[in-house]
Each structure stands twice: as structure tokens, then as C-alpha cells.
N, C-alpha and C positions, 0 to 999 in steps of 0.2 A: 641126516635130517637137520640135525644142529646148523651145519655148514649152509644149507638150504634157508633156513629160517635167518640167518644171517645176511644173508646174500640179498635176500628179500629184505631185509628192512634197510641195508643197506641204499639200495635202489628206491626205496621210497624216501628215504633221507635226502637223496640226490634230488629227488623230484619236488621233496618242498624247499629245500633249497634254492633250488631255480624257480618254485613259483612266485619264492619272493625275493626272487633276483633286483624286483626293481620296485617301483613304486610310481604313481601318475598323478600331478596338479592339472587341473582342468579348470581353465580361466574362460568366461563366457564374459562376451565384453559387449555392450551396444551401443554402436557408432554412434556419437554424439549427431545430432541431425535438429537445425535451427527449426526445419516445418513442422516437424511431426514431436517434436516431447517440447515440455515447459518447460526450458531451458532460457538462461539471460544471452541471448543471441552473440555467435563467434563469428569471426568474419566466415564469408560464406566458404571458401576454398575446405575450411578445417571443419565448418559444420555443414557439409553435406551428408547423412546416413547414409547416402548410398553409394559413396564413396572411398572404400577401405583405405584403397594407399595416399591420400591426404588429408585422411581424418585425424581429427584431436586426439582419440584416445586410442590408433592403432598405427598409421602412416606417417603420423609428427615425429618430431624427436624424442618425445615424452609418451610416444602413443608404445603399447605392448611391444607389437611387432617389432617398430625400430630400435625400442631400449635392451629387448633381450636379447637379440640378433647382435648390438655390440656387445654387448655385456663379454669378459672374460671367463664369466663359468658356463655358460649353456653354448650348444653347438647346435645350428639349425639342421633337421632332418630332411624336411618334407614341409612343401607349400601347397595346397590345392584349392580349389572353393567346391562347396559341399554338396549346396545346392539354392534356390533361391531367398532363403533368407539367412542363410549362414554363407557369407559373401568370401573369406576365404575362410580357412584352418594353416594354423601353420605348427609345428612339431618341433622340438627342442629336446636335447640327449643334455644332460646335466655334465661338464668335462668329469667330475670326480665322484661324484657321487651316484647313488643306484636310482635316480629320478627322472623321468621324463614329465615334460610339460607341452600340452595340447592347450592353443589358442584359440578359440574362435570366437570373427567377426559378424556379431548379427546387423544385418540390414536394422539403422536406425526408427526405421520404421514400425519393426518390428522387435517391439525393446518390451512387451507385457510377454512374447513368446521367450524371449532371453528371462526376464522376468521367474517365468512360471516353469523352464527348466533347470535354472537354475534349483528352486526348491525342490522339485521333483528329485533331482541328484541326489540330493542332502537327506533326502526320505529313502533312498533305495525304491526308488520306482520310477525311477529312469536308468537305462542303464545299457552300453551300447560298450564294441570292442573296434577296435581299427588295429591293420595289420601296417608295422613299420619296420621296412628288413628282418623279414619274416617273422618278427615278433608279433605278438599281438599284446595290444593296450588299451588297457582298460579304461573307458572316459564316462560323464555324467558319475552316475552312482556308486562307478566302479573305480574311481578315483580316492585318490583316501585324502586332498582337497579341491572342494572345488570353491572359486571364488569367483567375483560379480565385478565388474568396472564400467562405470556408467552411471548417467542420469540415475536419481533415485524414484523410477517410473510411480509407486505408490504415491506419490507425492500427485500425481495426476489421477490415477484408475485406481480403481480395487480390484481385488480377486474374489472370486466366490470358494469359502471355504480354507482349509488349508492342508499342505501335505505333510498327513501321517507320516511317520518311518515305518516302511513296510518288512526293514528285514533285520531289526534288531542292531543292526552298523552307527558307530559314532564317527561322523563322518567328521573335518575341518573345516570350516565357512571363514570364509571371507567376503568382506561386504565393504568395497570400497565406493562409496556412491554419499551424496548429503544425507546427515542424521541418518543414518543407515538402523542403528539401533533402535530407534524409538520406532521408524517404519517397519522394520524387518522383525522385530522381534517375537512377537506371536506367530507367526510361522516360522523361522528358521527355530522355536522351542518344538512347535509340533513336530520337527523334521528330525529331532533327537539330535542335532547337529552340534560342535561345541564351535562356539562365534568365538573363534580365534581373534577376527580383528576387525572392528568396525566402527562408527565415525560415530561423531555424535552432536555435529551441524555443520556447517555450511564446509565444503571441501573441494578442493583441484584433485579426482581419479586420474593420477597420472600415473606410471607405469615405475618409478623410484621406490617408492614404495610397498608398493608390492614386491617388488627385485631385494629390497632388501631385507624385509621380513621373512620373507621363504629363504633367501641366504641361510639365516637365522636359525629356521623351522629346521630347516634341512642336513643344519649342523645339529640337531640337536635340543637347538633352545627351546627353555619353556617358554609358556603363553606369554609369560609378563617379559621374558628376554625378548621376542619378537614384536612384541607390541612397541618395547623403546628402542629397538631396530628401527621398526616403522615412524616413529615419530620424530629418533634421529633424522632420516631421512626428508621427510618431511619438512622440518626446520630447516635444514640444507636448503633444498631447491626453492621453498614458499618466502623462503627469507622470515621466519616467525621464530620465535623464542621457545625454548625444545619444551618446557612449562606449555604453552598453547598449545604445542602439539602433541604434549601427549595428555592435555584436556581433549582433544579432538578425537584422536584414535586408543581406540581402550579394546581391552579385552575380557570374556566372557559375561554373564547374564549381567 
């Protein structure tokens, strides 16, 4: 019986083990796009929304797609598009660590739908699995971060309402978009989310920073280590004074 009762916890050890083999960032990103958001207009090639592989914030050199794809730590998995307003997804295996990261391009046009699942995630009331060499991973709500790049759509529309957290989860936010903070904050509080890392006026959503604060995250660092990940960074490519930038990008309430 003993041996029995052994063997059996044994095997379930195994299995939470493996549940939490890994972990998943889920980056929702909306294609900069000159027609459709109030944005200070990019030449047209980079602000077309409905153009993933020459857009500003996914096809450029600074856009998601092409900075993680070279990036030395992430290894691409899987490209596809999703369906009409999530233009492509693309998937990332972390080289060292137990992390996957799922990308997806919303059709610029459709930046209040990026918008509004982005919160939704962060509340646990969205919540979707995709299968990647026979794994299966968990995106939206089932992500333990999800972050936001792009126009800071509130700045144009409002939402009616906001999303609750529907299942008690303290999820990671990231809000790399203008004044992200003062827009976002009364709902990503409702969504029980802790705002890892978000702006707090006028800012370039480029893809450096982000890459470098989840470096960070992913090593370990605390909130305030990744926020001056992020702001290093930032300083770096914006050419600004790490002082500015990390007036810019702060973390939590």
C-alpha cells in the first residue's frame, strides 16, 4: 500500500512538473496604420495597418517580429495568420530559458479589438490554448504576461465599462503605447493585473524594449530591475538621457 501511495504521488510530482515546464508572454501588437488611428503620420510603406511585413511596429527593424527573430535568445517556432484581423502570429521558444512568446499582428484597423483583448487577458476572461510541437500554450489569459505595443487607442475611443478579473490570477501588463499609465490605469486596476511596465507620455513602441525588460523579467528581475532594463534600453536607441527615460517608463500603480 505504502509503495502504492508512493508511486502515486510520485507521478503526480511528475505531472506538475511538466505543467510548469514552461511559461508564455503573449504580446498583442496594433499595426501602426496612418488612416485609421490618431497617430502623427509615418511615411505610408510603415504606416499601412494592413500590412504586417512593412509595418512600423512588426516588419521594420524595430518592429516585434524582426527584433525577436534576430535577437540571440528567442528561436522562431511557427508563423501563420490567424484570421482576419489578427494578420499574422508568430511563436518564439526562449534558447535557455522555460519561456515561450506568442506574437500577434492586429490589423491596424482594428486597434479598440487589440485594445479590448488585451484587458480581457489580464482579467482571465479571455483565454485560448494553441498547439506548438505537440505542446500546447497557453495565450490571452493564460499567459502569466501579456503586453500591448501600439498607438495608445484610448487616446481616440473609450470603452464601455471595464474588465473585471474573473478568476482571482495576478497576471503581468505591459503597456508600451503614449501615457500608457494615466490611459490605462483604471482598467488594467479592475483586471487585478500588476503594470509591470508602462509609459507615462509621449513614446516610440518599438520592440528594444520590450526585448529587454522580459530579458530581465525572465532572468528573474524585480519590477524596478526591469523597468531600468527598459529605460536603459530606451535611452540606447531614442538617443535620450537614461534620467528621461526612466521618467518615461515606470512601474506599477
Amino acid at each position: 500500500m505504502k509503495r502504492l501511495l508512493f508511486f502515486a504521488l510520485f507521478l503526480f510530482s511528475c505531472y506538475l512538473l511538466q505543467a510548469q515546464e514552461f511559461k508564455t508572454i503573449h504580446v498583442l501588437v496594433a499595426l501602426c496604420d496612418n488612416d485609421n488611428q490618431g497617430i502623427v503620420k509615418v511615411p505610408k510603406g510603415i504606416g499601412n495597418g494592413q500590412d504586417p511585413h512593412t509595418n512600423l511596429y512588426w516588419g521594420c527593424g524595430y518592429g516585434v517580429r524582426t527584433y525577436f527573430k534576430k535577437s540571440a535568445d528567442w528561436k522562431e517556432l511557427k508563423r501563420y495568420k490567424v484570421d482576419s484581423v489578427r494578420l499574422e502570429r508568430i511563436v518564439f521558444q526562449h534558447k535557455t530559458k522555460n519561456f515561450y512568446l506568442v506574437a500577434d499582428a492586429y490589423d491596424g484597423r482594428n486597434i479598440s479589438d487589440c485594445t479590448v483583448d488585451m484587458l480581457a487577458a489580464l482579467a482571465g476572461a479571455k483565454k485560448e490554448e494553441i498547439t506548438v510541437a505537440d505542446k500546447k500554450i497557453g495565450i490571452f489569459g493564460n499567459a502569466e504576461v501579456v503586453a500591448y505595443i501600439g498607438h495608445n487607442g484610448l487616446m481616440d475611443f473609450s470603452l464601455q465599462g471595464n474588465s473585471k478579473n474573473k478568476d482571482g490570477k495576478k497576471r503581468q501588463a505591459i503597456i508600451l503605447a503614449c501615457a500608457s499609465k494615466q490611459y490605462f490605469k483604471y482598467y488594467v486596476e479592475a483586471t487585478g493585473a500588476n503594470p509591470l511596465l508602462w509609459s507615462t507620455h509621449l513614446m516610440a513602441p518599438e520592440a528594444y524594449t520590450l526585448h529587454d525588460a522580459l530579458a530581465t523579467y525572465i532572468n528573474g528581475g524585480t519590477d524596478d530591475a526591469v523597468r531600468n532594463s527598459a529605460a536603459a534600453a530606451y535611452s540606447k536607441y531614442q538617443k535620450c538621457s537614461l534620467k528621461a527615460a526612466k521618467n518615461l517608463l515606470v512601474t506599477g500603480f
